[in-house]
N, C-alpha and C positions, 0 to 999 in steps of 0.2 A: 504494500500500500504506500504511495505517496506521500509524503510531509503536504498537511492543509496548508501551511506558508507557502509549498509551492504553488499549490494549486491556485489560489488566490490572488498570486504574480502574474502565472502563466492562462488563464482566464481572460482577465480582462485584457492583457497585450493583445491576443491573437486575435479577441472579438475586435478590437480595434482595427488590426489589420484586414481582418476576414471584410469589413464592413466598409471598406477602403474601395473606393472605385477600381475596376481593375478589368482583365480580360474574361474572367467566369463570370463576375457580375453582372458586365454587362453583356456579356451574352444570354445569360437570364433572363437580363431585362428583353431582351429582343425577343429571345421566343417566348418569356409573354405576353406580350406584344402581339405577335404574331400566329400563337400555338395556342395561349395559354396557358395558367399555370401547369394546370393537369399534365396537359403532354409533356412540359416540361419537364416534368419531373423523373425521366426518361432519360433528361440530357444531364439533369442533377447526378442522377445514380455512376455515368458514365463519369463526368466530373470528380466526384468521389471517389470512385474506384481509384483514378487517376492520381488524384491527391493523397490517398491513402497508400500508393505505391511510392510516389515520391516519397513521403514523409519517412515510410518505412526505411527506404532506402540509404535517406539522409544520418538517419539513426543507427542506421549499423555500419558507416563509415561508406556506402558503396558509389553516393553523389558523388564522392572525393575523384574517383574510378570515371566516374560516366562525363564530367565535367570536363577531364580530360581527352575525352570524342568530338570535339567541337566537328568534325563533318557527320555523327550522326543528328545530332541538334541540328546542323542543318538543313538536313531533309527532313525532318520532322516539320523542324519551323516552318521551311519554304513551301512544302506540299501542303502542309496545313492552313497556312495563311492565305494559298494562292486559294484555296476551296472556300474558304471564310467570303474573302476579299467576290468571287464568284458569286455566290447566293445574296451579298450584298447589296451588287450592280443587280442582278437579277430582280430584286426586291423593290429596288428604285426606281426601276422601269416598268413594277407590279408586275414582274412575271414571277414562273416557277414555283413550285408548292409551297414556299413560303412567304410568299407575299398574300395579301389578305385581300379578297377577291370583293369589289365593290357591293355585293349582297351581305358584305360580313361575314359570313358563316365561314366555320375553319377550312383550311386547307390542309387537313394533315400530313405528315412528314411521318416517315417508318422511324420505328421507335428504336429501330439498332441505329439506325444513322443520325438522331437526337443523342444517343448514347457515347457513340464513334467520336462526334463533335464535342461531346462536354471531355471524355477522355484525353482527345490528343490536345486538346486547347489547355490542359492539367499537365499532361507530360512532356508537351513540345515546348515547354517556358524553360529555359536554361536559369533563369531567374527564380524559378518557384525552386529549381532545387537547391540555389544558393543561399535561399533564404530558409527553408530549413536547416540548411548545414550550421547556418549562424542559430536559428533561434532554437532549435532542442536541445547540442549541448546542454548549454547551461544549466536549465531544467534535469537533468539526467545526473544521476550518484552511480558515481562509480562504486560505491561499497555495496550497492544493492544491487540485486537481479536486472538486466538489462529486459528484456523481452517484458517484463511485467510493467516495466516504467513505461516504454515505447506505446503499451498496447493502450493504458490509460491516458497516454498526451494524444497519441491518432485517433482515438473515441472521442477526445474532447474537442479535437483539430474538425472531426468529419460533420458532429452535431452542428458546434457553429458554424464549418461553410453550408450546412444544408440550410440554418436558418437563416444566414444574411443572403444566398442565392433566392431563398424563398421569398424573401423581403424586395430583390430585385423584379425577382419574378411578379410578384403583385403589382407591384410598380409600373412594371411594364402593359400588365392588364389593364388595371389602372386606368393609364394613358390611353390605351386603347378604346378603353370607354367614351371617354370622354373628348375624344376626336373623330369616333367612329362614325360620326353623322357619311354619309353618300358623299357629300362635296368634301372632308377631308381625308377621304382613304386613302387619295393619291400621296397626302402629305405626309400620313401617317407612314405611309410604305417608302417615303425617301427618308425619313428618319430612321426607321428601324434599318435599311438600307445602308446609312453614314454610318450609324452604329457598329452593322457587322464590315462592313468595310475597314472601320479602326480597328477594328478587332484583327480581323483577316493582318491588316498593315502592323497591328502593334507586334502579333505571334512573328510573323515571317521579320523583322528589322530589330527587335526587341534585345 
């Protein structure tokens, strides 16, 4: 079991960071925006997984290793952002399954490729795993069992990205609502459009 002094540190840090504008959040925001929470939560689990493998990773030394591949990060990064940056412009021009069809009603997207997208947008950040490297350290007693500390900092790591992605997520509905009048779909579809386009551009340059 953890020291409650750590927990109590390492808590509010991460909720802080988790809540921190970034590349999953607002990708959140887009598909619900565009999907909806529900389906979203599809890209959530993908996402998680993702982060849950980073984090893991960071924690038993192995980031140190993979940081060191800078050309697999790059085809991570570049394939992944060039697919982001795609569905973006596709969005802005209201085409493509994800763009939101002037009757409103969804367009749904398959739930592995909601999945695919929250995954590699989690594992293709050479950044996400730098910032694990730095932030669980410290958190971590080397006099106690390691796999027991790891398991209870990525539980606390996975709940808070599920609830601040869920926070985006709403958000993005939200918005949706309340632009979704006939005369602003089109507007609505070049926003969430800029969105995943930054998104696409932040992964692949990042």
């Amino acid at each position: 079991m953890m020291p409650w002094a750590t927990l109590t540190v390492f808590v509010p840090t991460f909720m802080l960071v988790s809540l921190t504008p970034g590349m999953c959040m607002t990708l959140a925001m887009v598909l619900g925006m565009t999907q909806g929470v529900k389906r979203t939560l599809w890209m959530m689990m993908g996402e998680l997984a993702g982060v849950g493998l980073v984090a893991a990773a960071a924690g038993a030394g192995v980031a140190a290793l993979m940081l060191r591949q800078p050309e697999l990060f790059a085809l991570f990064k570049w394939v992944g952002g060039a697919y982001l940056g795609y569905l973006g412009v596709m969005m802005w021009r209201s085409r493509g399954r994800m763009a939101i069809p002037s009757d409103l009603d969804m367009a749904p997207v398959g739930r592995l490729q909601l999945a695919l997208q929250g995954f590699v947008t989690a594992v293709a950040n050479p950044k996400g795993w730098a910032f694990f490297m730095v932030l669980l350290p410290p958190f971590l007693d080397a006099s106690r069992p390691l796999p027991a500390q790891l398991g209870v900092l990525i539980g606390l790591i996975l709940c808070i990205e599920f609830l601040s992605m869920l926070v985006y997520a709403t958000g993005g509905q939200t918005l949706r609502k309340l632009l979704g009048e006939r005369d602003n779909v089109r507007l609505l579809n070049r926003i969430a459009g800029a969105l995943m386009v930054g998104v696409g551009v932040w992964l692949a340059l990042g």
